[in-house]
C-alpha positions in Angstrom: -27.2 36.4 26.3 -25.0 38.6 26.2 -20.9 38.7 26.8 -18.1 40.5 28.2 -14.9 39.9 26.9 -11.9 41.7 28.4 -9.5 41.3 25.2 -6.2 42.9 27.5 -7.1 39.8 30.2 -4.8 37.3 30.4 -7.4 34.9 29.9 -7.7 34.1 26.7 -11.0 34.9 24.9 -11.9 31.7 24.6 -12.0 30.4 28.0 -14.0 33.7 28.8 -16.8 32.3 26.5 -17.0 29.1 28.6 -16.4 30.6 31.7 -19.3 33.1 31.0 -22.0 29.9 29.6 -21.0 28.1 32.7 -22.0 30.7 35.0 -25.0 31.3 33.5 -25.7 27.9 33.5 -25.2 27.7 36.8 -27.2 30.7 38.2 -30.1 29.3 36.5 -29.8 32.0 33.8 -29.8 29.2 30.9 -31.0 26.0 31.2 -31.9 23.0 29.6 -32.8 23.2 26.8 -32.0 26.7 25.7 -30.6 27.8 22.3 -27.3 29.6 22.5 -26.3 32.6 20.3 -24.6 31.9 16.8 -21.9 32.0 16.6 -22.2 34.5 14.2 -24.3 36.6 16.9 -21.5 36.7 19.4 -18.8 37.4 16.4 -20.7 40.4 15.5 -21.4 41.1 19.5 -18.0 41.2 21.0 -16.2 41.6 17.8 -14.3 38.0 18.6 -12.8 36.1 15.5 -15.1 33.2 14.9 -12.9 30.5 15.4 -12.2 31.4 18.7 -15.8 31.3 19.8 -15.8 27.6 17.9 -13.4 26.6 19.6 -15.2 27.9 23.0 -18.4 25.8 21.7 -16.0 22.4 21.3 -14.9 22.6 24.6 -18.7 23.0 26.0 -19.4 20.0 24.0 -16.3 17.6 24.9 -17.4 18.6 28.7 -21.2 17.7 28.2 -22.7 21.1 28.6 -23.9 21.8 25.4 -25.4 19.5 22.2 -25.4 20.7 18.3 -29.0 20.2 17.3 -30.3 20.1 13.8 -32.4 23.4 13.3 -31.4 24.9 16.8 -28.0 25.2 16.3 -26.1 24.8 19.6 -28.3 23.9 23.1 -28.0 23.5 26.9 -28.5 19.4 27.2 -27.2 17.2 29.4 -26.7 14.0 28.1 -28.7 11.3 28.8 -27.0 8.5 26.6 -28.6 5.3 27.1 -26.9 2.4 29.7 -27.4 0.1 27.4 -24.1 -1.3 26.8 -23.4 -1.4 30.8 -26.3 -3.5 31.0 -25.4 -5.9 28.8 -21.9 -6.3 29.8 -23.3 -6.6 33.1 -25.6 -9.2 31.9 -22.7 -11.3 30.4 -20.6 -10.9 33.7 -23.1 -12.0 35.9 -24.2 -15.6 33.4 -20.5 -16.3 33.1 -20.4 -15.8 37.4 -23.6 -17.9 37.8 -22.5 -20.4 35.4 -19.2 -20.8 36.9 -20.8 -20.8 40.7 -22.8 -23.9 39.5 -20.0 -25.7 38.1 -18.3 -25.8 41.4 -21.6 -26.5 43.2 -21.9 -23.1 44.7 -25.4 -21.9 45.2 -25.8 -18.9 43.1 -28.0 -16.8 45.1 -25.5 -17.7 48.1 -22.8 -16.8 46.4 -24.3 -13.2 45.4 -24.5 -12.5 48.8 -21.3 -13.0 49.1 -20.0 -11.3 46.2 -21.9 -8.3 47.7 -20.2 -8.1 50.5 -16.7 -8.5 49.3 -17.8 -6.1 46.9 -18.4 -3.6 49.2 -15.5 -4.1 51.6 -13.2 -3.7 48.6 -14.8 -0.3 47.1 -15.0 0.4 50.9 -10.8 0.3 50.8 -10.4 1.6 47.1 -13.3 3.6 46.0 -13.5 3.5 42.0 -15.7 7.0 42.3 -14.7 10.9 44.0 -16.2 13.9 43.7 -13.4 16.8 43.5 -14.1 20.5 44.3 -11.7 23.4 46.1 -12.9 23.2 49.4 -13.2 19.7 51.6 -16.8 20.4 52.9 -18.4 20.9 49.3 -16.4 17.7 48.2 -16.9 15.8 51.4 -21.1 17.2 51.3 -21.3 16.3 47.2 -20.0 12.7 47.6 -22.2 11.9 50.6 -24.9 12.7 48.1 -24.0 11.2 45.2 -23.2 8.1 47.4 -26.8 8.2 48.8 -28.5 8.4 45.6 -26.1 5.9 43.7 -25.9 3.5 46.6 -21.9 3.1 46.3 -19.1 5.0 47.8 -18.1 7.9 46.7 -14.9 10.0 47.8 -14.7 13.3 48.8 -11.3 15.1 47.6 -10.1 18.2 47.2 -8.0 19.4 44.2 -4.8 19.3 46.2 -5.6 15.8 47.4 -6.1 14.8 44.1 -2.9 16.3 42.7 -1.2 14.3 45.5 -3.2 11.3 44.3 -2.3 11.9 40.5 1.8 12.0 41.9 1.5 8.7 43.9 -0.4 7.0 40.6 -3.5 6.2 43.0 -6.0 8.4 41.2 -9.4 7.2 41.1 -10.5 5.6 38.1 -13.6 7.7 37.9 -13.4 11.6 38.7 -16.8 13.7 39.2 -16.4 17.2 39.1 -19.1 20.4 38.9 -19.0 22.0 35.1 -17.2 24.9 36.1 -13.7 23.5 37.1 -14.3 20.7 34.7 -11.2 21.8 32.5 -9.3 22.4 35.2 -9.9 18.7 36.5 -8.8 17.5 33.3 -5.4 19.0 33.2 -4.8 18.1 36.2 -5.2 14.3 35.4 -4.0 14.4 31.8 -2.4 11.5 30.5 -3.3 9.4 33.5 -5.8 6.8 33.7 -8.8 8.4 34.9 -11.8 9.8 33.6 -12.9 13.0 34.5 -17.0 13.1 34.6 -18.7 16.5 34.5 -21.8 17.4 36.4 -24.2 20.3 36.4 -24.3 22.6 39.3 -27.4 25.1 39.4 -28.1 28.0 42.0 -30.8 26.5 44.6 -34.2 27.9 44.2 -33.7 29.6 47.6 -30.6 31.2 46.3 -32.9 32.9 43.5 -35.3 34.1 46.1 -33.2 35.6 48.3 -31.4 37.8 45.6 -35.2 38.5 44.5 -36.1 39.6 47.9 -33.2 41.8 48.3 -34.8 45.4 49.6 -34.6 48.6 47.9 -31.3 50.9 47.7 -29.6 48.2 49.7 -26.2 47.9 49.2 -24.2 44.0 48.6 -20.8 43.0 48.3 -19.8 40.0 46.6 -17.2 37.9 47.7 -15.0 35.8 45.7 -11.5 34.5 44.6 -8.9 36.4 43.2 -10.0 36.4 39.8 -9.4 38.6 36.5 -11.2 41.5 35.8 -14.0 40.4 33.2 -14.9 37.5 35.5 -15.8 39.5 38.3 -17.6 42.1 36.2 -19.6 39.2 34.5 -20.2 37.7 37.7 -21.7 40.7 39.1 -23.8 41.7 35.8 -25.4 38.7 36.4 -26.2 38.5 39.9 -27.3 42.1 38.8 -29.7 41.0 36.5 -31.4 38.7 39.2 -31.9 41.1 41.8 -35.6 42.4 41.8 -34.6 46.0 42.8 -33.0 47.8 39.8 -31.7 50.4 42.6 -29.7 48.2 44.5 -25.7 48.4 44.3 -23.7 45.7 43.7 -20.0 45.7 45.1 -17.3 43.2 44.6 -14.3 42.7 46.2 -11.6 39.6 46.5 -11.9 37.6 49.9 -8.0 37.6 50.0 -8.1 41.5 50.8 -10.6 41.6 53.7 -8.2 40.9 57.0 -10.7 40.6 59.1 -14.3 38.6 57.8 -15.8 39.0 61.2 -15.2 42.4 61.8 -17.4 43.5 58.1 -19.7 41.5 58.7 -20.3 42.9 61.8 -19.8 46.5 60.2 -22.9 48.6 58.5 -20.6 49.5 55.4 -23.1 47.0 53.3 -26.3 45.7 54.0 -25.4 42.3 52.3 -22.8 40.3 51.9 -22.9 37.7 48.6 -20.9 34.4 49.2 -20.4 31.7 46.4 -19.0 28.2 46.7 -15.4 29.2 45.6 -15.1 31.2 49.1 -17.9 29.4 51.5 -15.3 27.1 53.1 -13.2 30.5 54.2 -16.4 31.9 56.0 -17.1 30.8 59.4 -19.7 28.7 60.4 -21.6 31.1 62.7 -21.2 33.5 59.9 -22.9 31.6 57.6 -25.8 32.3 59.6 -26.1 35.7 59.8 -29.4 36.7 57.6 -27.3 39.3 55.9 -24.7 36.9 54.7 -26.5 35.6 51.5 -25.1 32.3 49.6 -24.9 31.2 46.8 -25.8 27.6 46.9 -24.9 25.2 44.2 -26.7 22.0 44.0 -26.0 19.2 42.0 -28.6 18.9 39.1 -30.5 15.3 38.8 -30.9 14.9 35.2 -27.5 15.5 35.1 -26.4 13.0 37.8 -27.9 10.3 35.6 -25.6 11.3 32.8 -22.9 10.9 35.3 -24.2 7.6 37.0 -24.3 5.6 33.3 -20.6 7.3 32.6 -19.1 6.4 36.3 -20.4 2.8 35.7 -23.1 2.4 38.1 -25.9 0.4 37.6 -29.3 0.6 39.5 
């Protein structure tokens, strides 16, 4: 793998390292499994101090992404700790409820159904889970998911409603959010009672096969959020390296400077236009279907929703 560190940027080097993994992570380009350079390699590479690429590493592996393992050195893994310990407390709970239900001549299995549905009615009113992500359709579409799969509510928020959730003290307990803006997440909730829970986010296979199937000497612009320099360039350097065509020309530009989204993509100045999940929810619907607006579509990885389900407290 190789980096691209912008050492002028006023992003420090450090959280251009992550940035860089967690992209690549997320366009498929690393996965599971795989060995990252030493950090030795990318010291010698990009001419970064080592500690500063440590430090890049301890984040990575405080937020779940990567694992130290003995003769690999540092790896892609999601953890998959064992629910053990839920289980048993659960276990406990539910022997002192049943014993207590038969003291006061309850019938336990009655009273589990009633517990159920008080249960739900109150996680109905105060969910203990949300998913957070920039734009209210990816949050809203995420927790729908995770809700279907976990069988419990989940809330959709976005960052701002969370902020105004942190400043009221109402904050959910539990806090899902995709890798990328996992640090983000966390400072936004520090020193409140909450846990933020990171989750994998990978390209869709379809996403891979459409930049694979882009033709020959055709020309794509990438759209995304303001962001510094060395982000965009890695960005596109990567997309780059997924593209079948070696002749095809990759442009970038922030979505903030285009006045007019209908009017280019209505234009023949490119042949494609590249969206990502940072600027989806400022593209219009219909637009999203025009075959020469391509997206790039994030979906929650399983393995890693597992990891998630034991730390958000849900038992299946």
């Amino acid at each position: 793998m190789e980096f691209y560190i912008e050492k002028n940027s006023p992003t420090p080097v450090v959280n251009q390292i992550e940035e860089q993994i967690k992209f690549a992570v997320m366009m498929g380009i690393l996965r599971n499994g795989d060995t990252l350079p030493s950090i030795r390699d990318i010291e010698k590479q990009t001419g970064i101090h080592h500690s500063q690429i440590h430090k890049a590493y301890l984040a990575l592996r405080r937020s779940g992404l990567i694992a130290l393992m003995r003769g690999k050195g540092s790896v892609i893994k999601t953890a998959t700790e064992s629910p053990r310990s839920i289980n048993e407390s659960c276990f406990k709970l539910s022997e002192k409820i049943t014993a207590r239900a038969r003291q006061m001549g309850i019938s336990p299995t009655a009273f589990a159904r009633y517990l159920s549905r008080h249960a739900q009615e109150s996680e109905r009113k105060a969910p203990l889970i949300s998913f957070v992500d920039i734009h209210e359709e990816i949050a809203t579409q995420a927790a729908a998911e995770i809700s279907q799969l976990w069988k419990v509510p989940v809330k959709g928020l976005t960052f701002r409603a969370l902020k105004e959730s942190v400043a009221r003290g109402h904050a959910t307990p539990k806090i899902i959010v995709n890798h990328i803006l996992y640090e983000y997440a966390r400072s936004m909730v520090s020193g409140k009672k909450a846990e933020i829970i990171p989750v994998e986010v990978r390209a869709s296979a379809q996403t891979i096969h459409l930049l694979a199937e882009i033709r020959s000497n055709s020309s794509v612009l990438l759209l995304h959020q303001p962001q510094p320099v060395h982000r965009v360039h890695y960005m596109v350097e990567q997309i780059r390296n997924l593209v079948t065509s070696s002749d095809v020309s990759i442009h970038s530009s922030s979505i903030k400077k285009i006045p007019n989204l209908n009017k280019l993509f209505g234009s023949s100045e490119y042949d494609y236009y590249l969206i990502g999940p940072g600027v989806r929810g400022e593209v219009p619907r219909e637009q999203r279907q025009n075959p020469r607006v391509l997206q790039i579509d994030p979906q929650l990885d399983r393995t890693s929703l597992e990891s998630a389900r034991v730390l958000a407290g849900v038992v299946i």
